[in-house]
N, C-alpha and C positions, 0 to 999 in steps of 0.2 A: 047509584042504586046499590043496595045490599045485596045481600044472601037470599037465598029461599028463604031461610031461618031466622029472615031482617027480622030487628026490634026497634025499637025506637031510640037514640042515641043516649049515653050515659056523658051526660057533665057533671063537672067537679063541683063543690059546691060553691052556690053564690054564684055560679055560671048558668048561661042556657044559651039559642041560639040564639038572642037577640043580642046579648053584650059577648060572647065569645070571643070576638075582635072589635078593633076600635070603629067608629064611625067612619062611612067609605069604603069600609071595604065588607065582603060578602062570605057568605060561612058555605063551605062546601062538606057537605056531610056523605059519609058512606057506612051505616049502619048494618052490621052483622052481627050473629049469633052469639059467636065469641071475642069479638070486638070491634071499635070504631075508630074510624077515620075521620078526624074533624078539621078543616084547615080552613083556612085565612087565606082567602085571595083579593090582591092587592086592587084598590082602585081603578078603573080608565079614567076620571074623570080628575085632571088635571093640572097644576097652574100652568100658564102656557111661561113659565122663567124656569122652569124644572128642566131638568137634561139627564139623559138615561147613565146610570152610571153603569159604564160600561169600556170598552177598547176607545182612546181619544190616536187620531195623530194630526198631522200641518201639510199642508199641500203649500208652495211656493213657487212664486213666480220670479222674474227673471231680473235681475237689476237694471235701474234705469242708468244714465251717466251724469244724473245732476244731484249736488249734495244736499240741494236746498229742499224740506220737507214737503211734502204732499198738500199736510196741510195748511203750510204757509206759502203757496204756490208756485212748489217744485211742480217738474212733471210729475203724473201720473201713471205707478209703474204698470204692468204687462198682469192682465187677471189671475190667481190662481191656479185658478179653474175652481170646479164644481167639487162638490162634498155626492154627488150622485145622490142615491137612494138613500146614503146618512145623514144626518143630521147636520148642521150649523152650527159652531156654538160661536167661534167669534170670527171676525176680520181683522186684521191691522194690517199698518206701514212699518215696515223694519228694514234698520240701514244695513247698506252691503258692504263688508271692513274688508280691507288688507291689514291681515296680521303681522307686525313685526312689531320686537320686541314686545309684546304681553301687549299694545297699545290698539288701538283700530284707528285705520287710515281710511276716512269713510270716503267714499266713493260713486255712489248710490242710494237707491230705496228699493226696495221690493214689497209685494203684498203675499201675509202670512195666511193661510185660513187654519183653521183648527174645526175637523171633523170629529164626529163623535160617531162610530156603531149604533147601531138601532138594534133594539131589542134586551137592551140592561133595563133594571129596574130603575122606576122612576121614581115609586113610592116604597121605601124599604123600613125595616127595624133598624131603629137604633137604642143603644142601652144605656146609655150616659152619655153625660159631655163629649166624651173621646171620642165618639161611636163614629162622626160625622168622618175624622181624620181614620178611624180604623177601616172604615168603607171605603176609602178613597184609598186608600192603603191594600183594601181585601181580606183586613185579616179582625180577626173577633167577631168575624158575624156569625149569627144562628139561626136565624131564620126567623119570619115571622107566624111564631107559635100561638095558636088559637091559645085562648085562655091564661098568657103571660105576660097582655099588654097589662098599661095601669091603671084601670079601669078606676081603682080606688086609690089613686096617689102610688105613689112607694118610692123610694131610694133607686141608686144611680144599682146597676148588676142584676136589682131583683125585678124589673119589668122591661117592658121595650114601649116605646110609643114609637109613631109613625111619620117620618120628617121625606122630604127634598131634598136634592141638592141643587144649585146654580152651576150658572155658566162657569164662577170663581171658584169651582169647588168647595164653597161653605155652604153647609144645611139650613132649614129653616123647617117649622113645623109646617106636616100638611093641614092638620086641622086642629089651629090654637084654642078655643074654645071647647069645637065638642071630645078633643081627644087630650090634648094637650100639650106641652112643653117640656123642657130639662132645665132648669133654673139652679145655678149654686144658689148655696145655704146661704145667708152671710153671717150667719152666728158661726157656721164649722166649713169654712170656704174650699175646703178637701173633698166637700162631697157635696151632689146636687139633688134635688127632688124632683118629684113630677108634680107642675101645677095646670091647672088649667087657667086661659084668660092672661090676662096680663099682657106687658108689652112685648114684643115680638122678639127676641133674643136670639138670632142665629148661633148658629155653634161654626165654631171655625174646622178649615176640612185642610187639606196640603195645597191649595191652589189648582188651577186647572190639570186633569189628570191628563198622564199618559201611558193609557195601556193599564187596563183594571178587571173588574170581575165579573164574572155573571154567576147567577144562584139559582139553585133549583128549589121547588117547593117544600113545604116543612109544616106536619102536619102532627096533630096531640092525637097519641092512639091510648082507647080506653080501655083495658080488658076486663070483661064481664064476669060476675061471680061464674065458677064451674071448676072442672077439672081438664088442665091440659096437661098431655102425656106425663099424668101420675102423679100431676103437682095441682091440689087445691088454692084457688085465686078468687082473692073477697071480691066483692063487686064494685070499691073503692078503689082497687089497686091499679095504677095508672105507670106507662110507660111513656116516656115522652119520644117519639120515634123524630131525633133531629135531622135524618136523610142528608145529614152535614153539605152546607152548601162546597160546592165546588168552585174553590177560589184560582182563576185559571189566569193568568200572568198573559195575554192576548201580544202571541208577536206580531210586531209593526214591520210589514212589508220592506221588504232591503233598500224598494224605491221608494219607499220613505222616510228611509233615516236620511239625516242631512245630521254635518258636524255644526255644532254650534256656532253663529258666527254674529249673533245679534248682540247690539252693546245698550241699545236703545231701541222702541215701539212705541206708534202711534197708533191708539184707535181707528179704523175708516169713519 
């Protein structure tokens, strides 16, 4: 809700609140006197293969004493345990080594989980190809700015559209049709476009994360024709307030680190 002095929201042009953001997701407006607040809030609704991108780590269980795989009918190692209140994103079998010389002297199996945090985004900006790997990384995001998806196409930098990630850390569009894709060129294979439709082209990410970002909202503020302290402002004049996401490096409890000691994993 605005001001006393609400007006009715100023958009750019070619904008209003129907296309302001992509399809799925919903425009939040806060109209005031001397200016707006427009922002883009992200989807609830969906794919159930999407995983929050957010803090990942492995819960482990305890090794068996047989070297023969699980699922060629070794025993069966000792549960995990539970992801609790977070998420699931995979299970495996992974062998238990004695290390000497650089070699692994396997000895067992254990079972791997990999937890995900709850509460990352699930549906986020991306801005090109790399976008997918920069998310999973934390770094080059901006947020997803009303009024800067692709509404009408564009090149890889000058818009964002609206992708997923998987359980593998690779993205995929959330909505290929009505919002769109990142496709290379193949006449200028350096650079990508936004299309809509077409086959389904995931973007490659770093593989399954561990330990990633969370972002805060990010909203287009419009300042209205007038005078603010002593400075004349046309009624075109636009600031893009990016409220910079907060890319936070999520440390992995000390009783979760475990040294690396897998040479090989099987799916459960």
């Amino acid at each position: 809700m605005g001001s006393v002095f609400s007006s009715s929201c100023n958009y750019g042009s070619g904008w209003n609140k129907n296309n302001a953001c992509p399809p799925g997701y919903s425009v939040s407006e806060d109209c005031g006197f001397w200016s707006d607040d427009i922002r883009c809030v992200a989807p609830t609704s969906v794919s159930p293969t999407a995983v929050p991108v957010t803090g990942r780590y492995t819960k482990q269980g305890s090794c068996t004493s047989d070297t023969t795989s699980p699922t060629s009918g070794g025993a069966t190692p000792p549960n995990a345990g539970s992801c609790g209140n977070d998420q699931t994103v995979s299970t495996r079998y992974d062998q238990c080594c004695d290390w000497g010389m650089g070699s692994c002297s396997l000895y067992g199996w254990k079972q791997t989980r990999t937890c995900a945090e709850r509460g990352g985004e699930v549906v986020f900006d991306v801005w090109g190809p790399m976008g997918c790997a920069d998310k999973a990384n934390g770094i080059g995001t901006r947020g997803a700015e009303a009024m800067k998806w692709c509404k009408s196409g564009g090149s890889e930098n000058s818009c964002w559209l609206p992708y997923s990630m998987d359980e593998t850390g690779d993205c995929f569009a959330y909505d290929l049709n009505g919002a769109g894709q990142w496709v290379v060129n193949q006449a200028q294979t350096w650079r990508a476009n936004a299309q809509k439709g077409g086959s389904n082209q995931p973007l490659a990410g770093t593989g399954p994360l561990n330990g990633n970002m969370v972002s805060n909202s990010v909203s287009f503020h419009t300042v209205h024709g007038g005078n603010i302290a002593g400075v004349t402002v046309g009624a075109a004049a636009c600031l893009a307030i990016f409220n910079r996401k907060r890319v936070m490096k999520k440390a992995v409890p000390k009783d979760k680190l475990k040294k690396p000691t897998t040479e090989m994993s099987t799916s459960v």
